[in-house]
C-alpha positions as CSV (number, residue, x, y, z in Angstrom):
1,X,3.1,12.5,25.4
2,X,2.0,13.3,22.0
3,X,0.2,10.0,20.7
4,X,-1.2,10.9,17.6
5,X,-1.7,7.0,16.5
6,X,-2.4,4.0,18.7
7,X,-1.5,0.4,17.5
8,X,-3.8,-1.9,19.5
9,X,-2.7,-5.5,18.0
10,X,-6.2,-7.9,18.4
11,X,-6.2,-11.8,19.0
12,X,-10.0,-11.5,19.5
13,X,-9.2,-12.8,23.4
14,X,-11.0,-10.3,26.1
15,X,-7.3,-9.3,27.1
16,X,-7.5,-8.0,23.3
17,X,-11.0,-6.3,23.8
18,X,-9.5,-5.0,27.0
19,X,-6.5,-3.3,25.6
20,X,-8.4,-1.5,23.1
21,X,-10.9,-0.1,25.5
22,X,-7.8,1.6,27.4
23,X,-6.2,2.7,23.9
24,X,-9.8,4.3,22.8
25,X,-10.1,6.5,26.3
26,X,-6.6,7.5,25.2
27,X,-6.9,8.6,21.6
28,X,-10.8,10.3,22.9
29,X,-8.7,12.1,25.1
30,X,-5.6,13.0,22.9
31,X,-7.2,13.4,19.5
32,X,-5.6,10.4,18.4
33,X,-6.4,7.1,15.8
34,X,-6.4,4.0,16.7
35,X,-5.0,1.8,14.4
36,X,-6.3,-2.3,14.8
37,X,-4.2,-5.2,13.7
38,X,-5.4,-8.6,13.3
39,X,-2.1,-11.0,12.2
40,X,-2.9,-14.0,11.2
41,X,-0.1,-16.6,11.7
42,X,-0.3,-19.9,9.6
43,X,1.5,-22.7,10.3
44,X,4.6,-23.1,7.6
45,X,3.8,-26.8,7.1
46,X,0.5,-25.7,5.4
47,X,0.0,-26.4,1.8
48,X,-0.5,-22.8,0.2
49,X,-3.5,-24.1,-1.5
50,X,-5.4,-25.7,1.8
51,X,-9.2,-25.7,1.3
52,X,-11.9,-25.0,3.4
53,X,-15.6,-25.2,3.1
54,X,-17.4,-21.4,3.5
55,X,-19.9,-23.5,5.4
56,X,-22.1,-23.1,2.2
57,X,-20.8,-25.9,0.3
58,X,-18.5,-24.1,-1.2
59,X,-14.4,-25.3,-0.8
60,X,-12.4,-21.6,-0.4
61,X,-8.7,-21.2,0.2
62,X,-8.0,-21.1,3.9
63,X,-5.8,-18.1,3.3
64,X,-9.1,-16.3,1.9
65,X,-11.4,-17.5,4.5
66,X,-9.4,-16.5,7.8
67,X,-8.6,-13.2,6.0
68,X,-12.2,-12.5,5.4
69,X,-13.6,-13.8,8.7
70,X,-10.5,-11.6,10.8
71,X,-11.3,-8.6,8.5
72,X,-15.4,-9.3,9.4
73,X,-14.7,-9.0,13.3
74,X,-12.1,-6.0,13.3
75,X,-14.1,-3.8,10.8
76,X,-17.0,-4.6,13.2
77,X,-14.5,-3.4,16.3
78,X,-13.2,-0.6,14.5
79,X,-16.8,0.8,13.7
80,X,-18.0,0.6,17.1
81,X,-14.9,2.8,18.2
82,X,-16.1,5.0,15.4
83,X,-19.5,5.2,16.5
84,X,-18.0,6.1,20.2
85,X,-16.1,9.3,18.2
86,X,-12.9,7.0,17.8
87,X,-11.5,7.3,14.5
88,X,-10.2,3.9,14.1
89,X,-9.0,1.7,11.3
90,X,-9.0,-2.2,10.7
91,X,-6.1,-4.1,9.2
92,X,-5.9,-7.6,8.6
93,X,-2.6,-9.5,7.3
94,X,-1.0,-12.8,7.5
95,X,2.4,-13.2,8.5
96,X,4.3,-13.2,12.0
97,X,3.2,-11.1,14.8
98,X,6.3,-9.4,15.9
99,X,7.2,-8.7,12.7
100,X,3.7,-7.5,10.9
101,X,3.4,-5.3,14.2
102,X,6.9,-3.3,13.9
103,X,6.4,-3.4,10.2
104,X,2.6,-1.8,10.7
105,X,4.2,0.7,13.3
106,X,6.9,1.9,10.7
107,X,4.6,2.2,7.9
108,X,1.8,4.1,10.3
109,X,4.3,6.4,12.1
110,X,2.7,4.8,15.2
111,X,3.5,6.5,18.4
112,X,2.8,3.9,20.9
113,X,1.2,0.2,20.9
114,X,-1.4,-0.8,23.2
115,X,-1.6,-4.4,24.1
116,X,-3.3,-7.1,26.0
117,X,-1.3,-9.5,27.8
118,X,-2.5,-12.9,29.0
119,X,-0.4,-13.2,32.2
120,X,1.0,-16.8,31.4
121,X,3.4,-18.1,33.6
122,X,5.8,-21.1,33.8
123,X,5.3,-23.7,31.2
124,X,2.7,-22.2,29.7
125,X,4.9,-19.3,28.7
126,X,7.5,-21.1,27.7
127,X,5.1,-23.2,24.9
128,X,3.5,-20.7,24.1
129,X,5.8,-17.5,24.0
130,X,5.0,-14.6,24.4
131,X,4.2,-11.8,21.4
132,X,3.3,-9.4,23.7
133,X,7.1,-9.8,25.7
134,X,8.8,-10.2,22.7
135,X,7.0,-6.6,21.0
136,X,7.9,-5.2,24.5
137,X,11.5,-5.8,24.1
138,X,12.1,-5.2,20.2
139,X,9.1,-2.4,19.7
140,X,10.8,0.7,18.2
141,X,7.9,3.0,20.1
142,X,6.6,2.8,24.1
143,X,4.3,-0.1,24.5
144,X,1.3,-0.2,26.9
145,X,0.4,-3.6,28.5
146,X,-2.5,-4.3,29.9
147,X,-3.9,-7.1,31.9
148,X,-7.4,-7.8,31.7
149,X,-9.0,-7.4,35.3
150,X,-10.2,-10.9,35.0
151,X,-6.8,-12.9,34.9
C-alpha cells in the first residue's frame, strides 16, 4: 500500500489522540503526510450571530471562537508530529463530519483515513450515531479504525 497522505479526523477524545499515534508510525514509516481535521458541527438551531465572551470581557462570535480554539489545539498536535519528523498539517472547518471528511479526502488526494472509534454500543449508538461507521461505509478510500486500548 502506497499511502502517501493520511486523513486522521480529531474530536480531541484519547480514541482521537490514539488514532493519530497509529497514522504517524505509518506515514514515519511510508514517507507519508498526515493530514489533521478538526470539524466543528454546530447545532442548526443556532443564531449565526451567537456571542460568546473570549473570557476577557470581550463578546466574540461563537463561530470565531470554536474556530480559533480547535485551530489552537490541532496546530499544537500537528507540530508535535512535526517535531517527531511527521510532516503534518492542521485544518479546522465547520460543517458536518461525514461530509467535511469525504470533501477534505477529495480535495487532499487522501489515500487512506485513520480514525478513532469510541466502541459505543446499544442505545448509546443509536443517540449518538456513529461518524466513524458512517465514514466507514461511504469513505471513497480504505479507512483504519482504531480502538483506544483503554475502552
Amino acid at each position: 500500500m502506497n499511502w502517501k497522505t493520511i486523513l486522521v479526523p480529531h474530536d480531541f477524545s484519547a480514541s482521537a489522540s490514539h488514532a493519530t499515534e497509529i497514522a504517524r508510525d505509518e506515514a514515519k514509516q511510508r514517507g507519508s503526510r498526515v493530514i489533521l481535521l478538526h470539524v466543528i458541527e454546530l447545532p442548526h438551531q443556532l443564531d449565526a450571530a451567537a456571542l460568546v465572551s473570549d473570557g476577557e470581557g470581550h463578546m466574540i462570535p461563537l463561530q470565531s471562537y470554536a474556530t480559533a480554539r480547535a485551530t489552537q489545539h490541532l496546530q499544537e498536535l500537528a507540530d508535535a508530529l512535526a517535531a517527531d519528523g511527521t510532516a503534518a498539517t492542521a485544518v479546522v472547518v465547520i460543517g458536518s463530519p461525514v461530509d467535511e471528511i469525504e470533501r477534505v479526502v477529495a480535495e487532499n488526494a487522501v489515500d487512506v483515513i485513520v480514525m478513532g472509534t469510541h466502541g459505543r454500543t446499544g442505545i448509546r449508538k443509536l443517540i449518538a450515531g456513529s461518524v466513524t461507521e458512517r465514514v466507514v461505509r461511504t469513505a471513497s478510500v480504505p479507512v483504519l479504525t482504531i480502538r483506544h486500548p483503554g475502552e
